[in-house]
N, C-alpha and C positions, 0 to 999 in steps of 0.2 A: 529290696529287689532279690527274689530267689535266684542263684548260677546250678542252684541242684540239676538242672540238667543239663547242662555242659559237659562234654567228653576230656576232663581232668580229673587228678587228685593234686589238689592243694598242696599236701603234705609230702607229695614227691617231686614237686618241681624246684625245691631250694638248688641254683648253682647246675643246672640239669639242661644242658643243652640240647634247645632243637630245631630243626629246620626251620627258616626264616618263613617260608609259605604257611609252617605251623603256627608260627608265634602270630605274623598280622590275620591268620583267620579266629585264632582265640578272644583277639582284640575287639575285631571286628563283632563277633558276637556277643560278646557284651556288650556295646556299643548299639546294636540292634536290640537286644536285651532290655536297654535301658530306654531306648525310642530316642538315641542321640547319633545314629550312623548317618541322617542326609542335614539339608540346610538347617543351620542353626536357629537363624531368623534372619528377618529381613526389614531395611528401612529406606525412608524418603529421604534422598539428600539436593540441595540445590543441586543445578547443572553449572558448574564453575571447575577451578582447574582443580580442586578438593577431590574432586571426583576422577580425576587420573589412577589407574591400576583399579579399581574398584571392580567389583563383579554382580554381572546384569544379573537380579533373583526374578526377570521375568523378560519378557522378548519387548523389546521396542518397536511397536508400528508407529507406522507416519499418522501425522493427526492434519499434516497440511501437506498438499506438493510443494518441492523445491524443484526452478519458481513456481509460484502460486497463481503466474499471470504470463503472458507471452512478453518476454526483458530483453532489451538492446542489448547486445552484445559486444557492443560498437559506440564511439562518441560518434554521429554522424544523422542522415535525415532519413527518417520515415517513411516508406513510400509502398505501395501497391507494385508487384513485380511484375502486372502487366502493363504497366505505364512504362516501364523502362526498357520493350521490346524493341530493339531494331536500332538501340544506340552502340554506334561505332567510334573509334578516335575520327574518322574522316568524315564521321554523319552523328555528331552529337543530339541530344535529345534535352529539350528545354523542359522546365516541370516550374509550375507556380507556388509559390509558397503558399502555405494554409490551403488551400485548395488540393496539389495533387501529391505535400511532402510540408514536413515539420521537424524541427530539428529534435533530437533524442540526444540523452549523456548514456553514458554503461550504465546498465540496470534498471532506465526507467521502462516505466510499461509502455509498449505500442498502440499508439491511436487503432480502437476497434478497427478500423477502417485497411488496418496495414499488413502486410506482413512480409514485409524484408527493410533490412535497413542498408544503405550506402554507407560508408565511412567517410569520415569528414575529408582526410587527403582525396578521397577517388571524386570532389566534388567543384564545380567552380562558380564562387555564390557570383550573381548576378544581379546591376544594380545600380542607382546613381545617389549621389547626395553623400553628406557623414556621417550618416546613419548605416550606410556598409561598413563604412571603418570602422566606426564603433564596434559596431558586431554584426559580423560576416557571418553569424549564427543563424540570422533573420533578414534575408535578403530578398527581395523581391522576387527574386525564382533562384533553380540552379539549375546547372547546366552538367551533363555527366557522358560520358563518352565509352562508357560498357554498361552492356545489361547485366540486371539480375535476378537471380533464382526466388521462387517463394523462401520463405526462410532460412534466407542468407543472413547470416550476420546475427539471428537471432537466436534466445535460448527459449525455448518455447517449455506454457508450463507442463513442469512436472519430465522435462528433459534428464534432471538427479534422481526426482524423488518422485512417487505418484502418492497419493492417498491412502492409506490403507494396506501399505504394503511393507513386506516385514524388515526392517532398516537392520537391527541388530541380536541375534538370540540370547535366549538366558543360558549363562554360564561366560558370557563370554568378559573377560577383563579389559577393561574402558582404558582406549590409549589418546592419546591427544587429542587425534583426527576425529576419533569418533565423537568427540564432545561436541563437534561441530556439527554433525550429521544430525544427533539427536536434537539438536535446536533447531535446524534448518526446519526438520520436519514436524517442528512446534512445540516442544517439551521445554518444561522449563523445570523439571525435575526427572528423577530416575529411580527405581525401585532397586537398590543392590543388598547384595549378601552381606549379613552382619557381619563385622571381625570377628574372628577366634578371640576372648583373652586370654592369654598362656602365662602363667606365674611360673620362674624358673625361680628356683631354691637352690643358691649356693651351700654346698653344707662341708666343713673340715676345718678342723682344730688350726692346721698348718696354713690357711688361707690368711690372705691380706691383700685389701683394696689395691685396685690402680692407682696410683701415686704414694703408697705408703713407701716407708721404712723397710728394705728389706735386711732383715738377718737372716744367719746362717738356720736351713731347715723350712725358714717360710719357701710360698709357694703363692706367687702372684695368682689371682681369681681373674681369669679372662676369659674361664668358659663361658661364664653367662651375656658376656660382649658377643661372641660369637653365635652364642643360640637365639639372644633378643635381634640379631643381624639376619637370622635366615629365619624368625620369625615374620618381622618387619616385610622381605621379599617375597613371602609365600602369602603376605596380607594378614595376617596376624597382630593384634597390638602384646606384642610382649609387658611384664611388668618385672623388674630383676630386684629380689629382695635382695637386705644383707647378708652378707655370710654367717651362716648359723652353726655353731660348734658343735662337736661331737658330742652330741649330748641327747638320748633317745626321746625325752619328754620335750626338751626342746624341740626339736625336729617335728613330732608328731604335731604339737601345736600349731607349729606354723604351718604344716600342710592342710588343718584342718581349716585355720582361716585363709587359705587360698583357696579353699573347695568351694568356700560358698561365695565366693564374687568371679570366679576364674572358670571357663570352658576345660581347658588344660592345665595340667599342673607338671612341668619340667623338674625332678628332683635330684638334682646332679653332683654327683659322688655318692660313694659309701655303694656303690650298686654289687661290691666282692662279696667275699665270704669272712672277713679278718674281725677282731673284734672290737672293730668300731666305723662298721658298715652297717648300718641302720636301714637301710632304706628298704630292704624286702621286709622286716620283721614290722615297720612302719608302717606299711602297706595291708602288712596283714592283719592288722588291731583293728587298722579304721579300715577296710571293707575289704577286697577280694584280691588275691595274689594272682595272676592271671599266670605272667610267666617270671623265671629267674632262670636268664641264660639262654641266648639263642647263636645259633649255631654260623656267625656271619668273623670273617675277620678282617677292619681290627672289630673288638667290641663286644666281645660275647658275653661280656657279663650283663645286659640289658636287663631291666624288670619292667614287667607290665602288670597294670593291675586299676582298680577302678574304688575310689574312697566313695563310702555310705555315710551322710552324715545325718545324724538324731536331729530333731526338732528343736529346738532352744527356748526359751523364755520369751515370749509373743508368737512364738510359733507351734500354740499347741494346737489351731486348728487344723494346720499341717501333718499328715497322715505319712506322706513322705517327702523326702529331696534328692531331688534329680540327683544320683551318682554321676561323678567327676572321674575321667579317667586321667591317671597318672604314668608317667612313663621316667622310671628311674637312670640317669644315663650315667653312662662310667664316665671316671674324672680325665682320663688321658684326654688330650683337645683332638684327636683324631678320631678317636673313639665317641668322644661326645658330638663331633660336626657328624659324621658318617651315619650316627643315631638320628640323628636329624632331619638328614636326606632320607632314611628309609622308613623311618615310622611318622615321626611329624610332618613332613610336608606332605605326604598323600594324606593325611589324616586332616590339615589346616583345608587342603583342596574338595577335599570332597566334603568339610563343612561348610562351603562357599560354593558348593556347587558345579563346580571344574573339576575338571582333569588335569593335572601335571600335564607340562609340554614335554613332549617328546623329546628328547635330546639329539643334537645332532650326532651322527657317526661316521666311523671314516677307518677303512682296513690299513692297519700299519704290520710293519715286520718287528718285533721283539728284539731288543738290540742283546739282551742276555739273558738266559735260563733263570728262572724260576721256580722257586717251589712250593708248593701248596698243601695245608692242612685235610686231608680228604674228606674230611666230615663236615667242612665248612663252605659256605659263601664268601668267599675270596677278594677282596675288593683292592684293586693293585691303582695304583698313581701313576702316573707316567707323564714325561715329558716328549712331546709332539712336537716333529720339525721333519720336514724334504730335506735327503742329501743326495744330491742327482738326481734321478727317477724313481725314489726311493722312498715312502713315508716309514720314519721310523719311529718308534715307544721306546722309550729308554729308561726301564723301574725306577723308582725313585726311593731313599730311606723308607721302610716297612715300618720302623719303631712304632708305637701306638701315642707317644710323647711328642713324635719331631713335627712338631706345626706347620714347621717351614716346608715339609712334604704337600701340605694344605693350599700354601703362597705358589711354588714353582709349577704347582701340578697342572699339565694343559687335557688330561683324562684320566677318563677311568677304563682299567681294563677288569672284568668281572668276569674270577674264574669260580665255576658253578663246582658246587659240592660233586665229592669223587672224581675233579678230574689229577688232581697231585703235582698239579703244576705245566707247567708250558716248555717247552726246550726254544733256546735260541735262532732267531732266524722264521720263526712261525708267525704266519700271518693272524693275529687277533682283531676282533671290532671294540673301537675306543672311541667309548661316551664322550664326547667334546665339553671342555671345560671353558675354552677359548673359540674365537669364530677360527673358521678355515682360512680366512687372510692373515690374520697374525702369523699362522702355522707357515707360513710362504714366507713369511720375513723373517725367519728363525733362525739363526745364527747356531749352527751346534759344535761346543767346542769342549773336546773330552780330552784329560791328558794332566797332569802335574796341578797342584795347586797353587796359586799365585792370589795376591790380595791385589795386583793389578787387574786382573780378570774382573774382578768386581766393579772397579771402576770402568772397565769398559763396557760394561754392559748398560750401566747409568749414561755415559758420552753417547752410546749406541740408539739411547729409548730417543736421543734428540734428533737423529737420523730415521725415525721408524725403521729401527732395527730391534729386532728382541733378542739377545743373548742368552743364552742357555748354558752354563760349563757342568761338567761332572767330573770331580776328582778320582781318578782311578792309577794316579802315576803315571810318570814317562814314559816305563813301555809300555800300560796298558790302552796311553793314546796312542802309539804308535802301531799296536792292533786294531787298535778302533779306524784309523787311517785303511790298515789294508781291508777291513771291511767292509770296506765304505760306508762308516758308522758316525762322522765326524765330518766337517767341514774343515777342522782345525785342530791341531793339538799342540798342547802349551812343554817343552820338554827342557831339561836340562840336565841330559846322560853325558857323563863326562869318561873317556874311553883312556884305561890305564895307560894303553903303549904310548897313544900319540900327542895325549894331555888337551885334544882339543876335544870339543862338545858338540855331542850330537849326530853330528856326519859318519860316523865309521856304522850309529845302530839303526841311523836311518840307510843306509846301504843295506845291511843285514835282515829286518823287517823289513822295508818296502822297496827290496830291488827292481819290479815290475811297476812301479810307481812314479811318474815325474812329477819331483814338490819343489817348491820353493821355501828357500831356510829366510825365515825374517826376524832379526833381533829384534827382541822386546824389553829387555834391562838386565842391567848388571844387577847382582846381587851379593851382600853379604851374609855368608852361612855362619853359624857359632853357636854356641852352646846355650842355652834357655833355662836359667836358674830361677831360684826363687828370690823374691825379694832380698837384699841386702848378703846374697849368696853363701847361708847359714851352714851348708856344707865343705865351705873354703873349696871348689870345683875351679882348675883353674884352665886342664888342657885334658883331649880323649884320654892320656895316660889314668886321670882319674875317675873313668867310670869303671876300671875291675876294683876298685877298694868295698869293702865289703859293705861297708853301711850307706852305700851311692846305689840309686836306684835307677836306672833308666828307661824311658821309653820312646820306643824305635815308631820308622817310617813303614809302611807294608813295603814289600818285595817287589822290586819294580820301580820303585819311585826314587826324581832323579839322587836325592836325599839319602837314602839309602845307599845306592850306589857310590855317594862321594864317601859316607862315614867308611863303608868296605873297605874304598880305594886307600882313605887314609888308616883305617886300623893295619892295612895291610903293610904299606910304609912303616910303620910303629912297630911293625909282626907283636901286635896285641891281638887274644884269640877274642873273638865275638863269644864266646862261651860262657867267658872270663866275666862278660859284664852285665849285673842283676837287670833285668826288664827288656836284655835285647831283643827277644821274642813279644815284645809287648807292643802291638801298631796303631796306630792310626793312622789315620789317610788324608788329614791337612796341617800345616804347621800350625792352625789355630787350635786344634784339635789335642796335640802335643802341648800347649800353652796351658789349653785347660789342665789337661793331667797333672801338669806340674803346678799350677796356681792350685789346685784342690785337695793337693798332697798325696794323689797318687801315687808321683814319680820326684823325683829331686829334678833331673835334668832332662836335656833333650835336645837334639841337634834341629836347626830351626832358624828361620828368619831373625832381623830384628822389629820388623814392625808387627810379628805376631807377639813378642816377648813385650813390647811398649803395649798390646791391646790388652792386655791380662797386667798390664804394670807387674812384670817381673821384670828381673836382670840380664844382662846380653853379653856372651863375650866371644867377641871377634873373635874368625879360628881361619874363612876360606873367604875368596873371591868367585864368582861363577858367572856364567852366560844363561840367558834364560830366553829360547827363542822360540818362536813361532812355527812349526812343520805345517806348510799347506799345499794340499795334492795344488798342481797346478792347473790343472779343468777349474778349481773351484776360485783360487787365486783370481782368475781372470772372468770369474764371474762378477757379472752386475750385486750379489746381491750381498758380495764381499766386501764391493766398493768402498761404504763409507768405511769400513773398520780399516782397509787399507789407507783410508787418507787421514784416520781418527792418529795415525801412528807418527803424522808430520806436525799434527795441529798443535803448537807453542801452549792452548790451554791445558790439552791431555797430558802433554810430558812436564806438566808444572805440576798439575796436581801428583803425578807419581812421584817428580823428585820429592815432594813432601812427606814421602813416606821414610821412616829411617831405615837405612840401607839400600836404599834404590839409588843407582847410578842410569840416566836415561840417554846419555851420548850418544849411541848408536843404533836407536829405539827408530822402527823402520828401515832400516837399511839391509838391504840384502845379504846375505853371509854366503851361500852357493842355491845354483839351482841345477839341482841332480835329476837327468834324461832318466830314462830306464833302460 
């Protein structure tokens, strides 16, 4: 296939970002180019439940009305609706069996002769002998005491369905109901759009199966779980080879035998510039580099491009073979989903004849500023919840790596090239990832991190409640609180003068605010070492020693605050000690550091230092409560998390954690007016 006349150069698109609208019309014209831009093909399949999500490659008419005959509607009799004029309760009307009524079950057909039916209760058979008791179906006459309408009680034909008339069009995806429909109206098969097959090719030296052995430097392979996942839903039969190492000839080979049995070919990793990213130089041996680098974030290292394969051995009558378009995705799992959503699934849809559903949307306020790449298509996560009258987005980790941004995410907010970002407080439109019910049952709860939080979000899902927290520290839920940005926040600011917690900064931040203080557990804070404590660390006096590394809580968090309170007691300077300026924003977060050999130590829970199996040494006691505005308190949709705080099963699984004390877990501590 000639591309000579396509508006590119080949040799200058390596790593050459461009606009996303440029890269799918490049695609696209290949794709047309080759005579593969509309339906693949198309095949007979029984009408059976196989046939659910499938997609019509032609319009279904009716071949029969539904009914096909005038159907009782009713278990009850038969009868002409002028025979039944003039019947009252106080001037009943007799009718002879066989003669002027017959009895009918639901569905059967009505004697030519009929057209309405009575119900069996509105009748009273009439009669002598045991042959009424036996069946009172077949009485001698019956007797009725209301008239009725011409086709009452009945479904006359073709009341569903007429003849000829158009039941379902093509494009359209076969959901249960409709299975029904297409048989009622006499089909006992269906004409639908072939599946895509899509080959995804895991490729890197550092990769290893699901279930394997992990050592240090592997890199679990779960992209291609995920891409054969939104193959599957977009109607695609995915095929997920093995992991193929960095190795160019290898590589090539196996994309050559996916070309020739495969619609698609998914080539996932290596899409960089580094020197052992194959997959553009791959692309360009066996047929046409389309693009390397488009202009979207996360993701930009994308490749597009379409493999030409030669004839082979039996196929010299073969003049040519259909070119396979391939789409190189980056290895990050954000990156590779996001690749998915924007080039594969319209590309699977429009081989199947559909259109992508529209996504639901819905104007939320930005709970914080943002910043954006100007040359890019901006693709932001957010999480979606009401807090008062209020729909709010609240960013989610950007990393290109954190998957988990992928799990929590309830939309998408897409900010278009040149705009540089959004400032706080702006209303945006957010592609829904969840329905609009979930988002009403949305628990949002910003403020300190807690590994109880987690668990109550699990207790929560039993209540149709969906929990949501974001760590941002103490006081930065206690700003979220004054902005009405939370439902909830989780704090434990311990105030030097008066040694108690909480109360003096929720005075401070939310003087116009009346919250209720509800404890949630006692905690033990200490020092987070490494296994078998190889730097003899025994009390804060030993993080100024020279060869002690540490790393700190961000500013704000209640964690921080306590280390302060006590360096200050010590009058040890913060200056003094290596990594204080070094943060992270959950105590599990600080575990890894130190399990990874970033940092030697770190002030921290102990059931974050048991989750990382390092060492723990007791140093503080604290209070870790609950701040909740009280409008929100004495909402319904509080409810179960407030009675989640009494229940003997919630405060058992917490005491199981080490260092949780849950005594006073629910109970009120102060409820400050404004």
């Amino acid at each position: 296939m000639n591309y000579a006349n396509l508006s590119y150069n080949p040799m200058s698109i390596y790593l050459h970002d461009i606009p996303l609208s440029e890269a799918q019309k490049r695609l696209y014209q290949a794709l047309e180019a080759a005579n593969r831009s509309g339906l693949l093909g198309s095949e007979y399949i029984p009408l059976d439940e196989k046939a659910v999500d499938r997609i019509l490659a032609e319009p279904v008419w009716a071949r029969l009305s539904s009914p096909h005959y005038h159907a009782s509607a009713m278990d009850g009799f038969a009868v002409r609706a002028r025979d039944t004029a003039g019947a009252m309760p106080t001037q009943p009307v007799r009718l002879s069996y066989h003669d002027l009524t017959v009895y009918v079950d639901t569905g059967d057909p009505l004697p030519v002769w009929a057209d309405a039916v009575i119900p069996i209760e509105n009748v009273e058979a009439m009669g002598e002998g045991e042959n009424l008791a036996q069946d009172p179906r077949r009485p001698e006459s019956i007797r009725i005491r209301a008239a009725v309408t011409p086709w009452q009680h009945v479904r006359s034909m073709g009341e569903d369905i007429v003849a000829t008339e158009l039941v379902l069009p093509a494009g359209h995806r076969l959901r249960p109901v409709d299975l029904g429909a297409v048989a009622a109206c006499g089909h006992d098969h269906v004409l639908v759009a072939q599946r895509p097959r899509v080959a995804i090719l895991p490729t890197g030296s550092e990769l290893v199966p699901v279930g394997a052995e992990v050592k240090r430097g592997d890199i679990i392979e779960y992209n291609s779980i995920v891409l054969a996942g939104q193959v599957i839903s977009w109607g695609g039969e995915p095929r997920r080879h093995a992991i193929i190492p960095d190795d160019f000839e290898r590589i090539k080979e196996a994309v050559k035998e996916a070309a020739r049995s495969h619609d698609l070919i998914l080539l996932n990793a290596g899409s960089s510039a580094g020197s052992e990213d194959f997959s553009a130089k791959v692309v360009e041996e066996l047929g046409e580099l389309l693009v390397h680098g488009v202009a979207v974030r996360p993701g930009h290292p994308v490749i597009l491009g379409m493999v030409h394969l030669e004839p082979e051995q039996g196929e010299e009558n073969l003049t040519t073979i259909q070119p396979v378009p391939i789409i190189g995705v980056p290895g990050y799992p954000v990156s590779a989903a996001l690749t998915g959503e924007i080039f594969v699934k319209p590309l699977l849809w429009r081989w199947q004849g559909a259109q992508p559903e529209s996504p639901i949307t819905v104007k939320a306020e930005l709970t914080r500023k943002v910043t954006s790449p100007p040359g890019d298509d901006d693709y932001l996560r957010v999480a979606v919840g009401r807090v008062g009258k209020r729909m709010l987005a609240a960013p989610l980790s950007r990393g290109a790596g954190v998957i988990t941004s992928l799990v929590k995410a309830d939309g998408l907010v897409i900010l278009p090239r040149g705009s540089q970002g959004i400032p706080a407080g702006q209303e945006v439109d957010v592609q829904l990832l969840r329905s609009p019910g979930e988002l009403e049952k949305t628990i949002f709860a910003i403020g300190s991190h807690d590994l109880t939080l987690d668990l109550m979000g699990q207790f929560l899902a039993e209540s149709d409640r969906r929990f949501t927290s974001a760590n941002v520290g103490s006081l930065g839920g206690l700003v979220a609180l004054r902005r009405g940005e939370a439902h909830l926040a989780g704090s434990h600011l311990l105030d030097p003068e008066s040694g108690e917690y909480n109360l003096a900064y929720i005075r401070q931040y939310l003087p116009e605010i009346a919250v209720v203080v509800v404890a949630l557990v006692g905690r033990t804070q200490g020092l987070l070492v490494a296994k078998d404590n190889p730097k003899r660390i025994q009390t804060l006096d030993d993080l100024t020693r020279p060869e002690v590394t540490f790393v700190n809580r961000q500013r704000g968090a209640g964690t921080r605050v306590l280390l302060d309170y006590e360096l200050g007691k010590l009058r040890v300077n913060p200056e003094a000690i290596q990594g204080y300026n070094q943060e992270e924003y959950t105590h599990l977060a600080v575990a890894a550091a130190i399990s990874s050999g970033r940092a030697d130590c770190g002030l921290g829970i102990a059931a974050a230092a048991q989750s990382l199996d390092l060492d723990f040494l007791p140093l503080f006691e604290e209070r870790y409560d609950l701040v909740i505005p009280a409008q929100h308190y004495r909402n319904d949709l509080l409810k179960p998390l407030i009675d989640l705080l009494k229940k003997p099963a919630f405060q058992e699984a917490v005491a199981q954690l080490p260092g949780y004390t849950v005594h006073k877990m629910g109970s009120i501590i102060a409820e400050l007016e404004t």
